[in-house]
Kinemage of the C-alpha trace (Angstrom):
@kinemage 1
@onewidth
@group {chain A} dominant
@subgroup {mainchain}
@vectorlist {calphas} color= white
{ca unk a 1} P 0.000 0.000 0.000
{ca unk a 2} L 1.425 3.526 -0.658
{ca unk a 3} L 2.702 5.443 2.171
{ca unk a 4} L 1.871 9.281 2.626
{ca unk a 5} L 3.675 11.538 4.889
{ca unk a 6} L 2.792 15.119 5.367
{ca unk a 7} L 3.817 17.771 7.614
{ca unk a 8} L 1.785 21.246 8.152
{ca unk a 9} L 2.960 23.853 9.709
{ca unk a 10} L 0.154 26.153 11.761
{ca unk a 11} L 0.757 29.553 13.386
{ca unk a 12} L -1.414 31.646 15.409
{ca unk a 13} L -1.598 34.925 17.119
{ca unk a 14} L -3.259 33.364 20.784
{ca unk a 15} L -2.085 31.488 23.546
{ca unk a 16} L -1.136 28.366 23.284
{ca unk a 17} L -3.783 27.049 26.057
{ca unk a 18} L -6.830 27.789 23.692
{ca unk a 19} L -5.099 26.328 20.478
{ca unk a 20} L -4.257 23.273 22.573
{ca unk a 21} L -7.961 23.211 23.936
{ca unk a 22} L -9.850 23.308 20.478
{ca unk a 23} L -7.438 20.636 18.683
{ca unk a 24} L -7.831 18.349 21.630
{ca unk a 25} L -11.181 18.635 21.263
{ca unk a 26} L -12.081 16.915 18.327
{ca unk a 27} L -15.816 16.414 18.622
{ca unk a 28} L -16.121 20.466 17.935
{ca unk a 29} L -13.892 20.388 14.875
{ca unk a 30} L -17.073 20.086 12.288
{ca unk a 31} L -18.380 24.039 14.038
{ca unk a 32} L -14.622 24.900 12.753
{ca unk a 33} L -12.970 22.828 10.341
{ca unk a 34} L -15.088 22.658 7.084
{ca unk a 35} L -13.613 19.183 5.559
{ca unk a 36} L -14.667 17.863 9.134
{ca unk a 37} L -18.480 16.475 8.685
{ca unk a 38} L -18.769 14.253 11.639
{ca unk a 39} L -16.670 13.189 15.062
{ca unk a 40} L -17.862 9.908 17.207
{ca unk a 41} L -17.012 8.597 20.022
{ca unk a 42} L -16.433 5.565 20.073
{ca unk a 43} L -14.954 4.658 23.243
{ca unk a 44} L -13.872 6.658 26.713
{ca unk a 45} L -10.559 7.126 26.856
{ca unk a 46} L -8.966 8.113 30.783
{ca unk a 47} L -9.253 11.307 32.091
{ca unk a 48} L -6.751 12.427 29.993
{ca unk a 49} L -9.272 10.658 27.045
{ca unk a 50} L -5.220 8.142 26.341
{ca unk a 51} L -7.261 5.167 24.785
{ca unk a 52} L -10.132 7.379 23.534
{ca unk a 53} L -11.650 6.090 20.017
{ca unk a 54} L -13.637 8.524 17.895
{ca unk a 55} L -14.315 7.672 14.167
{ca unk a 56} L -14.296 10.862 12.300
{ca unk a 57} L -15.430 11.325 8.579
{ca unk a 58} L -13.870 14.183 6.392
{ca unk a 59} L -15.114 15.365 3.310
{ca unk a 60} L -12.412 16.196 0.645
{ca unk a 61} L -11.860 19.162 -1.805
{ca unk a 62} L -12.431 16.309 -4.285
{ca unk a 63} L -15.123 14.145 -4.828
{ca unk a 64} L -15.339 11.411 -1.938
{ca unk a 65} L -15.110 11.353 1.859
{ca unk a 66} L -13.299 9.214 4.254
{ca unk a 67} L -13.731 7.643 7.333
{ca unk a 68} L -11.427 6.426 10.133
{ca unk a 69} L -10.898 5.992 13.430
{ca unk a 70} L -8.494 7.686 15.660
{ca unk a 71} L -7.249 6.938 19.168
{ca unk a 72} L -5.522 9.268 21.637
{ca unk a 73} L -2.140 6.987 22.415
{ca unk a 74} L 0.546 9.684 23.972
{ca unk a 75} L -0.102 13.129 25.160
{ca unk a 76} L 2.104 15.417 26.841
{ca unk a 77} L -0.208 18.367 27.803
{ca unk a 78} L 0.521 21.495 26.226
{ca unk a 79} L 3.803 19.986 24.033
{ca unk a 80} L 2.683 17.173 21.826
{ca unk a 81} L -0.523 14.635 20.950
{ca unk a 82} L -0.031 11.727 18.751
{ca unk a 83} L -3.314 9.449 17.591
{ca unk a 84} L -3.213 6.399 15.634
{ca unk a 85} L -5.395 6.496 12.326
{ca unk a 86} L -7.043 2.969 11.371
{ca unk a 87} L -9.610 2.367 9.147
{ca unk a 88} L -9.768 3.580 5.627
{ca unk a 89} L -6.463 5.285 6.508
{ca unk a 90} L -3.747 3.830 9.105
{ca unk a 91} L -0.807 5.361 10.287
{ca unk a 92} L -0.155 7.868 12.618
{ca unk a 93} L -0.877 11.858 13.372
{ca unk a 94} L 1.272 13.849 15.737
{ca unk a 95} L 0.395 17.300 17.072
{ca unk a 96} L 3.456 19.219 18.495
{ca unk a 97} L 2.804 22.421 19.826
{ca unk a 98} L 5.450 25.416 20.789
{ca unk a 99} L 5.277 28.853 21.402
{ca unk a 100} L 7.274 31.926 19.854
{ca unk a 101} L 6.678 35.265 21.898
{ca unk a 102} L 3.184 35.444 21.897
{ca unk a 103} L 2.561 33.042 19.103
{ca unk a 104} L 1.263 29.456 19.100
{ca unk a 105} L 3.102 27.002 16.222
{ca unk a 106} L 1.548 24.056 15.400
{ca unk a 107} L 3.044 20.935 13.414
{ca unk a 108} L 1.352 18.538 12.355
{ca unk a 109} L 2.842 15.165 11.127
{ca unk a 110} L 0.915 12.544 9.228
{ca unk a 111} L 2.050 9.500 8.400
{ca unk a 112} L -0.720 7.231 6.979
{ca unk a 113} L -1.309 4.609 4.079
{ca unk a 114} L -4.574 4.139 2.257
{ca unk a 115} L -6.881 1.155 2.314
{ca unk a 116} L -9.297 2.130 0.216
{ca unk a 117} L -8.346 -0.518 -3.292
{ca unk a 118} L -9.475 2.564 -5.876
{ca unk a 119} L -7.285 4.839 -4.028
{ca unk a 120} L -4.049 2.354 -3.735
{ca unk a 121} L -4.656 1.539 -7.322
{ca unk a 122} L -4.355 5.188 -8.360
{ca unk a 123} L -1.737 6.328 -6.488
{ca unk a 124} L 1.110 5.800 -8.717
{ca unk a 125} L -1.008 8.353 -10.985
{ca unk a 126} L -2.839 10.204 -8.655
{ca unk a 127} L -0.810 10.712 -5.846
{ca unk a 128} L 0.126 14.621 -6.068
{ca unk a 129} L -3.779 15.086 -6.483
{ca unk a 130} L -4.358 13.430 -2.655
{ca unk a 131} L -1.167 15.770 -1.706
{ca unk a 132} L -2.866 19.068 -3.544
{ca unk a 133} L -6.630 17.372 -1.569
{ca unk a 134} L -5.133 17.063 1.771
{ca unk a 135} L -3.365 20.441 1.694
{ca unk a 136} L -6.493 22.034 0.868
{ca unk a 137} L -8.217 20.050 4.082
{ca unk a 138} L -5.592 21.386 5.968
{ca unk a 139} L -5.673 25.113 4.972
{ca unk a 140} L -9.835 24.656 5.806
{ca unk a 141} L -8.654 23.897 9.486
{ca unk a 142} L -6.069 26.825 9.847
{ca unk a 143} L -8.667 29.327 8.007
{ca unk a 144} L -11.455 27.615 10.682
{ca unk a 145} L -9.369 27.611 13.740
{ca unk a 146} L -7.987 31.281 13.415
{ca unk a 147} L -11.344 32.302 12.930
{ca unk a 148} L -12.559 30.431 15.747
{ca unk a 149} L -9.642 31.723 18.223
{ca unk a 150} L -10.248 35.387 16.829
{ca unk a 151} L -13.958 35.447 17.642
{ca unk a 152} L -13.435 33.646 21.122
{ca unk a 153} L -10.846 36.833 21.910
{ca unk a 154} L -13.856 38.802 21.093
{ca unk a 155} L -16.246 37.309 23.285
């Protein structure tokens, strides 16, 4: 199966407590992040949510959707998150967080294959197209999120 990895690179003019607080919470991202159409949860993690299971289903700048499921499996609050992906995609999605003055950066690094047999049997073709789709997804969430963080400095 083809292998994907992708690294984004988020910055943001607010503390690094409410960036932290809306990317942890992942059952808000569809009131933020337009490729985001739906967050479950499947299972309770601790009261950190480690070992929390929520399927979550993404729309795409191109024509089909995907679902997977993603489980909290490290966190080290305020510096870093990682999930593992399985499902129509499987891999692995880090979160790192750091601060510069008053700035938040964000990384994120995803590391995932496909399991979906139309998209494997494209790739060799088609692969800068899921590159071009999933930047797009991820310029949605920085567009949502500094929206989101602006108007909650309003309130």
């Amino acid at each position: 199966m083809p292998d994907y990895q992708f690294i984004t690179m988020w910055r943001f003019e607010a503390p690094l407590e409410k960036v932290w607080k809306e990317i942890k919470a992942m059952s808000r991202w569809p009131e933020w992040w337009s490729y985001v159409a739906r967050v479950e949860l499947l299972k309770q993690g601790d009261a950190n949510e480690l070992g929390a299971i929520r399927r979550i289903t993404w729309k795409t700048a191109l024509p089909y959707s995907l679902t997977f499921d993603s489980e909290l499996v490290e966190e080290i609050h305020h510096q870093r998150m990682e999930g593992r992906a399985f499902g129509e995609l499987e891999g692995t999605g880090t979160w790192t967080f750091s601060t510069e003055g008053e700035a938040t950066l964000v990384r994120y690094d995803w590391q995932v294959k496909t399991t979906k047999s139309w998209m494997n049997l494209l790739a060799p073709l088609a692969r800068p197209i899921f590159a071009w789709n999933h930047d797009k997804v991820m310029t949605a969430g920085f567009v949502g999120m500094k929206k989101r963080l602006e108007t909650s400095s309003a309130a």
